[in-house]
C-alpha positions, 0 to 999 in steps of 0.5 A: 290670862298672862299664858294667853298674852303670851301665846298670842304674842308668840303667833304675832312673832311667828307670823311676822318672822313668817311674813318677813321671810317670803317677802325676803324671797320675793326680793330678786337680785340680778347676776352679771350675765341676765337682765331681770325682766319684772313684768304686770303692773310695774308703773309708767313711763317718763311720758306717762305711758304704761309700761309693760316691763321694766328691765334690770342689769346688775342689781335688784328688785322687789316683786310684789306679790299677786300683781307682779312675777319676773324673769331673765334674758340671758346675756351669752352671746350667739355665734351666727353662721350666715352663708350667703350664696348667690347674693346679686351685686350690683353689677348683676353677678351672683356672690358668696359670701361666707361669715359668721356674726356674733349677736346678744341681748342688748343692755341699753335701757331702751333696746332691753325693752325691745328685747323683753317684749319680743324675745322673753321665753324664747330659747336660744336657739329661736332666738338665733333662728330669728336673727339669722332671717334678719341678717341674711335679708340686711347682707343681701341688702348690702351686697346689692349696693356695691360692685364685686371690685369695692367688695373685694379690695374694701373691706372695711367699707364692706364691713362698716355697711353691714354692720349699720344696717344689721344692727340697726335691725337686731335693735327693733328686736333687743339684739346687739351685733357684736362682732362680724367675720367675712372669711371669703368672697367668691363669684359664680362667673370668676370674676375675683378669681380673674382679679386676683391672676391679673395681679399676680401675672403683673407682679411677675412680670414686673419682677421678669422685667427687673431681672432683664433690666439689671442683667442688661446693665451688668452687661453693659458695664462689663462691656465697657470695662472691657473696651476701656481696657483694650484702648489703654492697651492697644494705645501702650503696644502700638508699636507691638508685632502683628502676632498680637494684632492678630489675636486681638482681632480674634479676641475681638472675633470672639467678643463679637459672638459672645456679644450676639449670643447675649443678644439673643438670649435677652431677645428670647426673654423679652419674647417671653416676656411679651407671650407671658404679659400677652396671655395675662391680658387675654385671661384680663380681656377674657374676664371682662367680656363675661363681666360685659355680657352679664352687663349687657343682659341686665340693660336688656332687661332693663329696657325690656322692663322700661320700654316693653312693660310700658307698652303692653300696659298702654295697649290694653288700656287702649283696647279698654278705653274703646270698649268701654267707648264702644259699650256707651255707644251702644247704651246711648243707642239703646237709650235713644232707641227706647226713647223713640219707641216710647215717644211713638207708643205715646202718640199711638195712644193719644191718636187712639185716645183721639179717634175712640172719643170721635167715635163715641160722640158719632155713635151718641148723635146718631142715637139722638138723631135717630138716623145716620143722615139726619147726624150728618147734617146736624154735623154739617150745620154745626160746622156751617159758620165756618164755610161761610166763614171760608167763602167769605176770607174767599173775596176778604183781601180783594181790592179795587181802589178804582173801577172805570168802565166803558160800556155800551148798552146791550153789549152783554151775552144776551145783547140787552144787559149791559157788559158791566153786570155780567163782570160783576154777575161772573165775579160772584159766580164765581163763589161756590154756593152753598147748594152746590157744596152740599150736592158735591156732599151727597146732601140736599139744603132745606127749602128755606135755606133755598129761598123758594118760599120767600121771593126775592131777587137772585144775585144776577137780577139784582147784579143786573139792577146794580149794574144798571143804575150804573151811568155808563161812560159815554164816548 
């Protein structure tokens, strides 16, 4: 029983030595010159966001087994060559600018996480490929912004430019600038190189200028030397023989001709002077007239772009507007147009709808009157009460407020009735009877409708009774 205690107790130690040994293994430490990235399930944040990785810079991290791994970013610095070339100022001229940038992994607890997420298993050479896209764009960025004379003379503006602008860039992706080194800047049109000979011409020529003016003092002096020492002399041998006159007038003969050959050698450097400051000048004035003509070409685009651009865009949404104009007109015609055709086909169908009825209620009562004629006049005393209603409406609005009439008996046509019953047998005369409208209908009224089977008076006799109980109006 006690050997099986103390076999088990030793598999205990074995496995607990065993145990302690790989998580020993599993503790990572980090050397100065990497940053320990432990990515998987590593916590969350201080705004209690997950966090992808947590990054390490000199000291160390236990890996937990199955739901955690790490790896390193390697801190050596890259060495960047940038070669920019034709790189437009703002003054529209193309410049190179040769320089070379010095990157690395950032150790800034933030930019190292920017870092891990986007550069963890890249080789150095990608990296530096990815780096070298960046700072080229951010360069060109900032030669675009400063003339070719700020570039040149202001370095360190130049510089500080391109270094915030970079940098801030290389941090979105865990880069850090260390170090920038413009070695030259040149121009396509000269332009530096024109610069530069202006300044020199004018040195030299200011120094020619200072040689001339301390050798025209010099001479100046000595000159005066010279006459101060002839007056005291000439005022102490006054009373000298004429001999010595005379020589001094040679003397003074030859000071004459050493004095305009003076003369006219400083004439000659100071024409020189003028070609030498001259030909500085044209070489300046030849320079900025490139710098004028590439000048101008830019407003010219410039005005092309503001101005022409514009122009087109408002002439071809003219010419749409009125085609869209002209296409509503034509649907709006369309419209109208079958609207009218719809309009009509409805009334021919009403008109058809109309007639076709008329023509069956003629054709079932001339089946129920055996005949055409005898349909005719059923048609007709239908429509009898209103022609005595319109014979009547004939006389309806007829007003006589007062009838006086002067007669004489036997005055009529017939020369026996009186001439009152024949106005008033013509009034009613007048009316058409009904006999006469059904003739001029091509039919015949019964005879009982005619009144020859009950006698009484026609109109006239009893207009001509009428007409004479009226008492005459004597004279």
């Amino acid at each position: 029983m006690g050997q099986y205690i103390a076999v088990g107790i030793i598999a205990i130690v074995v496995f607990t030595f065993i145990l302690i040994v790989s998580l020993l293994k599993r503790y990572k430490r980090c050397p100065s010159d990497r940053v320990l990235v432990v990515y998987g399930k590593v916590g969350k944040s201080k705004t209690d966001e997950s966090r992808s990785a947590k990054c390490i810079h000199g000291g160390a991290a236990f890996i937990w087994p199955v739901i955690q791994d790490y790896s390193f970013l390697n801190l050596t610095p890259l060495s960047i060559e940038i070669n920019l070339t034709n790189a437009l100022s703002q003054q529209n001229i193309r410049v190179d600018v040769p320089s070379r940038f010095t990157v690395g992994i950032s150790t800034e607890p933030g930019i190292m996480d920017n870092a891990a997420e986007r550069l963890l298993g890249l080789a150095q050479d990608d990296i530096s490929n990815l780096a070298k896209d960046i700072i080229f764009g951010q360069l060109r960025l900032v030669v675009a912004t400063m003339e070719i004379e700020e570039i040149n003379n202001n370095r360190d503006k130049f510089l500080a430019a391109v270094s915030a602008n970079v940098e801030a860039e290389l941090k979105k992706i865990g880069l850090k600038l260390i170090n920038v080194n413009v070695t030259d800047i040149n121009d396509e049109s000269g332009y530096i190189e024109a610069l530069g000979k202006e300044a020199a011409a004018k040195a030299i020529n200011d120094a020619k200028k200072s040689v001339a003016e301390k050798n025209r003092d010099g001479a100046i002096g000595e000159a005066n030397a010279h006459r101060d020492q002839r007056v005291q002399v000439s005022s102490a041998d006054a009373t000298a023989v004429e001999g010595e006159n005379m020589a001094k007038i040679t003397i003074a003969n030859s000071n004459a001709k050493r004095r305009e050959n003076e003369a006219e050698a400083e004439r000659l450097a100071v024409a020189a002077e003028k070609v030498t400051r001259a030909k500085a000048l044209e070489e300046a004035y030849s320079a900025e007239m490139k710098a004028e003509t590439a000048r101008a070409e830019r407003e010219m685009a410039t005005q092309k772009a503001d101005i022409v651009v514009p122009a087109q865009i408002n002439k071809e949404k003219v010419e749409i507007d009125a085609e869209a104009i002209a296409e509503q007109t034509r649907r709006e015609a369309r419209g109208e147009a079958d609207a009218i055709y719809m309009k009509m086909e409805a009334e021919g169908k009403g008109i058809y709808e109309i007639l076709t009825k008329q023509a069956e209620g003629f054709e079932r009562l001339n089946k129920a009157a055996g005949n055409s004629r005898d349909a005719v006049m059923m048609m007709i005393a239908d429509k009898l009460p209103e022609l005595v209603k319109t014979q009547v409406e004939a006389v309806k609005n007829l007003k006589i407020d007062k009838v006086t009439v002067w007669d004489n008996m036997g005055s009529g046509k017939d020369g026996k009735s009186p001439a009152t019953a024949s106005f008033l047998s013509g009034m009613l005369g007048a009316i058409p009877p009904f006999e006469e409208l059904f003739k001029m209908a091509g039919m015949e009224l019964p005879n009982y409708l005619k009144g020859k089977t009950i006698e009484a008076e026609t109109p006239k006799k009893k207009i001509k009774k009428d007409a004479e109980d009226i008492e005459p109006v004597k004279e």
